[in-house]
N, C-alpha and C positions, 0 to 999 in steps of 0.2 A: 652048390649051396652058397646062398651068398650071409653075410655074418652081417648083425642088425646089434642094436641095443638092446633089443631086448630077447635075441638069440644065445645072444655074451653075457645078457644080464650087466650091461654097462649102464652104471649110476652117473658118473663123472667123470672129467678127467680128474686122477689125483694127482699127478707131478709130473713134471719134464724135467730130467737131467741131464746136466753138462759137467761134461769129462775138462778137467783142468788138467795142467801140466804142474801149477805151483799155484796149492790153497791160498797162501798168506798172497801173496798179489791180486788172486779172486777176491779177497775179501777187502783189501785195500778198494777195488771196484763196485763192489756189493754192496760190504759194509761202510764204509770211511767214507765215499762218495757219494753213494746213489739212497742209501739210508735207511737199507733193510738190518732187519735184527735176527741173524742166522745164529739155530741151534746148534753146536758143532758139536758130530760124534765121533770118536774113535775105536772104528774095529780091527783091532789088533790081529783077529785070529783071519779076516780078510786080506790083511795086510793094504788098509785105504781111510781115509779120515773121508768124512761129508758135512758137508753145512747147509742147512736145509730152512727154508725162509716160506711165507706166504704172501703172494700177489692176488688178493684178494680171497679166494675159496682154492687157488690153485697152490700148491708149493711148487718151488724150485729147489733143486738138489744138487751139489758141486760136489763134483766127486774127485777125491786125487787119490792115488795109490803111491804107496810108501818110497818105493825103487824106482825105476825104468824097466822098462819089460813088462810092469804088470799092468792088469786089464787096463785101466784107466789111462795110466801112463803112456801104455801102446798105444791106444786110441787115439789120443791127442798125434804121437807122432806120424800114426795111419794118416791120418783127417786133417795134415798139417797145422794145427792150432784147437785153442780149446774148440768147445763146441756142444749142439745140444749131443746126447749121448742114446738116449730114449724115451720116450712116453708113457707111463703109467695110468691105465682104467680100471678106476674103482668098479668091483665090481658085486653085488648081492650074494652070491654064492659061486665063491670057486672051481668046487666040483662040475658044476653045470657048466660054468666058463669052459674047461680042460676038455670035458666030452664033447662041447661043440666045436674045439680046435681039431678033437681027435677024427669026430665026425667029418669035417672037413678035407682031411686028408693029410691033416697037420699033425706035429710034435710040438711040444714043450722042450725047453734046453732039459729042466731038470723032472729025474722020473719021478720025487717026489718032491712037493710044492717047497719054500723056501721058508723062513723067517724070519723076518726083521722086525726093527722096532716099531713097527703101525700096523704090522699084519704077516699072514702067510699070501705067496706070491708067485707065480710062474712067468717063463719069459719063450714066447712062440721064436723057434727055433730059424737065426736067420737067414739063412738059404728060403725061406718061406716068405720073407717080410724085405727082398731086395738089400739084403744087411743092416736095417734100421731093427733095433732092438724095439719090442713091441709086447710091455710088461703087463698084467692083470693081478690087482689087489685086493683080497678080501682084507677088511679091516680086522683088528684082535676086537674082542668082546665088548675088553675098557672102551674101547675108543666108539663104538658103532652108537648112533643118535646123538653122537655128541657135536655141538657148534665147533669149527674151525676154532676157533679163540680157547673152546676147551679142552679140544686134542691136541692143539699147540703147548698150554700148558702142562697137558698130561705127561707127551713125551718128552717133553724138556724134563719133568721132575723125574721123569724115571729112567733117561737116558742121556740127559743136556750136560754138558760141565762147563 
């Protein structure tokens, strides 16, 4: 079976993320430099901060983890420097996404979908995807038909500090 857009139900891509080793030097690059305006969030109970910007209709997302050893952190010293981390497709409906990965012969990392601040999420498990993390989004409710500029400002009010 081969997987299509509109198999997956893929809308877009929503974000490419990159695994940092140290946020505040990303953003010296990001922000201070290059002149993007990153939302930065703190999840505590993840143990990882992200700051999350848009280049055009796509975001970018920096991700660093608290310690050494964890995901983020490991990654970087896996992949010798920071780097992209994974790709994110928006996708229409979730459910339908997951049964056509299942249908395909695939897994999902988690048995039940995830959720973060822009939606719930699953991530095809990567033994399947040659180790490139390869994530699918349905958007939360708030945010679905909304312009870029106004789920930008959505999630900054309701998660930004």
């Amino acid at each position: 079976m081969n997987f299509s857009n509109e198999l997956l139900g893929v809308e877009k891509i929503h974000h490419v993320a990159i695994a940092v080793g140290d946020m505040d030097k990303a953003l010296k690059l990001w922000r201070d430099l290059l002149g993007f305006e990153p939302i930065v969030q703190d999840f505590p109970e993840h143990q990882m901060v992200e700051s999350a910007f848009y280049v055009g209709e796509v975001q970018v997302q920096l991700y660093a983890s608290y310690k050494p050893g964890q995901r983020f952190s490991q990654w970087v010293v896996d992949h010798g420097g920071d780097g992209p981390h994974h790709v994110c497709y928006q996708v229409a409906d979730l459910s339908k996404t997951i049964q056509a990965i299942r249908d395909a012969g695939m897994d999902t990392v988690e048995t039940v979908p995830g959720s973060g601040s822009q939606g719930t999420h699953v991530v095809i498990r990567p033994e399947y995807t040659m180790g490139c993390e390869i994530e699918f989004l349905e958007l939360h409710d708030f945010l679905k038909g909304k312009t870029v500029e106004e789920q930008k400002k959505l999630v900054a009010e309701k998660f930004g500090k």
